[in-house]
C-alpha positions as CSV (number, residue, x, y, z in Angstrom):
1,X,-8.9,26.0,100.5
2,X,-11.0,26.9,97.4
3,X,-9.7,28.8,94.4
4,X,-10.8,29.4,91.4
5,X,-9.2,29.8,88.4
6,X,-10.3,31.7,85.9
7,X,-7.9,30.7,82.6
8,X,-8.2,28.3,79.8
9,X,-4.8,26.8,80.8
10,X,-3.3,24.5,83.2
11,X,-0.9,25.8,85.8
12,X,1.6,23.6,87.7
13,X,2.6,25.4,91.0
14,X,5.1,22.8,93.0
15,X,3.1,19.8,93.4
16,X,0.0,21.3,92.6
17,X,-1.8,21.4,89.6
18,X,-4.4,24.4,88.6
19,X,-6.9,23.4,85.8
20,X,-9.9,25.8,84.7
21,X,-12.3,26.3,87.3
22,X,-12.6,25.6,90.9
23,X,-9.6,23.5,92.4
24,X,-9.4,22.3,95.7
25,X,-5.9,22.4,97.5
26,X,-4.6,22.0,101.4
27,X,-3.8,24.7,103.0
28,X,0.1,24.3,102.4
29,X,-1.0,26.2,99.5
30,X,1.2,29.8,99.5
31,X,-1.0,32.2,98.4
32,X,1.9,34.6,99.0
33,X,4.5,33.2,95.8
34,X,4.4,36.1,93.6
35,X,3.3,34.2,90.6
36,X,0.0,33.5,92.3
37,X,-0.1,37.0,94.4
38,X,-0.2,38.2,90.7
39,X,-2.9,35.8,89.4
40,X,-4.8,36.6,92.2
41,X,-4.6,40.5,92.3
42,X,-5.7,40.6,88.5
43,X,-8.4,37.7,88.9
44,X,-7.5,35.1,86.6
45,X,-7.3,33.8,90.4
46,X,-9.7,33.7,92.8
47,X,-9.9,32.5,96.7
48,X,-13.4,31.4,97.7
49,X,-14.9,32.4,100.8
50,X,-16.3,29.0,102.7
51,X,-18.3,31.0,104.8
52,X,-20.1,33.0,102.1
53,X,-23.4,30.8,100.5
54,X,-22.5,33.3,97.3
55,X,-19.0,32.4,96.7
56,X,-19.6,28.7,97.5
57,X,-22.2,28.4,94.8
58,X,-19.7,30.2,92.2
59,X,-17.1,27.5,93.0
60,X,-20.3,24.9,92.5
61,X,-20.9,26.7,89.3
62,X,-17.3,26.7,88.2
63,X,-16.9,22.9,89.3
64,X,-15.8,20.6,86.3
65,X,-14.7,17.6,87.8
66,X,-16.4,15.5,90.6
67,X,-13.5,15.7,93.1
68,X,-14.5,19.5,93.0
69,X,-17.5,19.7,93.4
70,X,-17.1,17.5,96.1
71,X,-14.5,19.3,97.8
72,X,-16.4,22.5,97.3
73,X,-19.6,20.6,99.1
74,X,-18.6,18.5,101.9
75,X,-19.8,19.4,105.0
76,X,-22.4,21.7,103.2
77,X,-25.8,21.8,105.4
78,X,-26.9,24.6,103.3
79,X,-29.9,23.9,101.3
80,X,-29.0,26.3,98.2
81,X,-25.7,24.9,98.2
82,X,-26.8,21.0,98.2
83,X,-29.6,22.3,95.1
84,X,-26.6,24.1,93.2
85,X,-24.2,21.4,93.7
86,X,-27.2,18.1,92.3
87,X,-27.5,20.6,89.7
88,X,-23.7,20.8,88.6
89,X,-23.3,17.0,89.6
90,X,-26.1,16.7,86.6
91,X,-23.7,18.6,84.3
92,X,-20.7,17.0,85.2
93,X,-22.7,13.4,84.8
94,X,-23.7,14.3,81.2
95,X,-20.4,15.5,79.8
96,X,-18.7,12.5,81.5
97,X,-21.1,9.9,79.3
98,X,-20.8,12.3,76.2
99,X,-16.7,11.9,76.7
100,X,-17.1,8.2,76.9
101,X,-19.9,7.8,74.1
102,X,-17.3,9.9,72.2
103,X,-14.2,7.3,73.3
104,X,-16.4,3.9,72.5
105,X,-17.2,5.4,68.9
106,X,-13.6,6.4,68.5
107,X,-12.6,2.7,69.6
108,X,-15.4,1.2,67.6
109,X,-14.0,2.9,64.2
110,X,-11.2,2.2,65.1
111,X,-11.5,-1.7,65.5
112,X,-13.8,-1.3,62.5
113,X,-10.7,0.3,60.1
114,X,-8.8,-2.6,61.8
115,X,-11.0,-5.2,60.2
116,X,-11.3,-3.3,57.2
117,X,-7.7,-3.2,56.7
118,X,-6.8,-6.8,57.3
119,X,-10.2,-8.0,55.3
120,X,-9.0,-6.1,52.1
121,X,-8.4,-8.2,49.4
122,X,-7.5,-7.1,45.8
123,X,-9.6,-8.7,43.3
């Protein structure tokens, strides 16, 4: 099952965990707990139709994470569903190496205030 979630906020539901965007879950998922009737009657919820090209590109669109987007695509023979999803898979690439070009730097400086530290010497 494909839901999207449309808050800037995790959820934990039992042992499942909602982030922002589209999550994939089994279908053990109870879409009938009043919390989630609630988030899904006002829309900060949504369930995706598999069947429907439209809906399956939204949850491409709204994919952040590869397990998504792979969830959301497997089994996909659609052609506008394989271009949406190389597209997001291109998004997803770049802010993956931007978050770990951001955690070497962070690591660098902080070897570098490391050495700094332990090369200080008062003259």
């Amino acid at each position: 099952m494909i839901l999207i979630f449309n808050e800037a906020r995790a959820v934990f539901y039992g042992k499942y965990r909602l982030i922002p965007g589209t999550n994939v879950v089994d279908d053990k998922f109870d879409l009938t707990h009043p919390t989630i009737k609630e988030m899904l009657e006002d829309g900060r919820l949504e369930q995706v139709d598999e069947s429907n090209t439209a809906d399956v590109k939204k949850a491409i669109a709204h994919a952040y994470t590869k397990n998504a987007l792979d969830g959301v695509t497997s089994g996909s023979k659609d052609k506008g569903v394989t271009e949406a999803a190389k597209k997001q898979a291109s998004k997803i690439k770049k802010i993956d190496k931007e978050w770990s070009d951001a955690v070497k730097k962070q690591e660098k400086q902080k070897t570098g205030d490391e050495k700094d530290e332990e090369g200080d010497t008062e003259e």
